[in-house]
N, C-alpha and C positions, 0 to 999 in steps of 0.2 A: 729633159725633152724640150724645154723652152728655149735651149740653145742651136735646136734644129730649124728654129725662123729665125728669116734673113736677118740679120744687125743683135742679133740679139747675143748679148756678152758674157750674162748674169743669171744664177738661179732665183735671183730677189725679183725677176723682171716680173710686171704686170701684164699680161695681156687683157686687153679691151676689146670685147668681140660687139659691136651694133646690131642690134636687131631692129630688121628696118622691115615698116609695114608695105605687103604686096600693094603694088597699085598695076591698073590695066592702061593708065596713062604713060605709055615709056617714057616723053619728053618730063613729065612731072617724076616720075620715078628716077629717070636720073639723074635729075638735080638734085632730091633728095639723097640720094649717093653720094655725089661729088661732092656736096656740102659736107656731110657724116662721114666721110674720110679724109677731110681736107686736114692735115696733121696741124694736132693742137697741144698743151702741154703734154699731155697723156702722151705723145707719139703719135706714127699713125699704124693704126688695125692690121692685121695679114690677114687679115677676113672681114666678113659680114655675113650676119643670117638676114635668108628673107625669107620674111612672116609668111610660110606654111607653101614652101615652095624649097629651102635649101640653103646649102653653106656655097659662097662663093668666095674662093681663096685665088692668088694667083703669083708669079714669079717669076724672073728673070729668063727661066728653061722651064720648059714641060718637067722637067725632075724637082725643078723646085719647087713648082705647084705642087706636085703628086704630094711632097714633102710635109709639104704647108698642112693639106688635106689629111694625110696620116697623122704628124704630131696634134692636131686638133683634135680630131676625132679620138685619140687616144684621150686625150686632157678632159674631154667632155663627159668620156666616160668612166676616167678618175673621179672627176669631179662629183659625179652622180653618184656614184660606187660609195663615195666619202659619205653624202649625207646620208644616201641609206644605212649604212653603220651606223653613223653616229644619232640615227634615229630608236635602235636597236635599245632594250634595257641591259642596266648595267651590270646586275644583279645573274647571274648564271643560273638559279631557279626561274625567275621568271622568263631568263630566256627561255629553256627546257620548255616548258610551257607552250610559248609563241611554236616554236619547233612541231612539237608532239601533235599541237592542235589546229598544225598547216593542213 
């Protein structure tokens, strides 16, 4: 999936998504932007979250935002899926357990 943002080559890549705190100052809020995406060793971002307002992705064409949008939102909810698992016990009795006593 990580090959469906733009430049990206490799299943070892890292993505780096910012989360950056809502502000009601636009001029202060977008400098804080500008700064936090300005490509640093990491690369730079195909997104940013804002603190409790949303994902903002963007791309060369409307298809490649939609793009961007999609492989995230999928990855996010790999990601989540993952540590619920592996929060899980490991033992199959005590799973049964967890189950039974949902």
């Amino acid at each position: 999936m990580l090959k469906g943002l733009r430049g990206v080559r490799t299943h070892t890549h890292r993505e780096w998504i910012p989360i950056i705190d809502n502000d009601q100052d636009m001029t202060r809020l977008s400098g804080v932007v500008r700064t936090t995406l300005t490509p640093g060793r990491d690369g730079s971002p195909h997104a940013f979250l804002l603190r409790r307002h949303g994902l903002y992705t963007w791309g060369e064409t409307l298809a490649e935002a939609e793009r961007h949008v999609e492989i995230l939102e999928f990855l996010f909810e790999t990601v989540a899926r993952t540590r619920t698992v592996a929060t899980l016990p490991r033992d199959a009795e005590t799973y049964h357990g967890i189950v039974e006593n949902s």
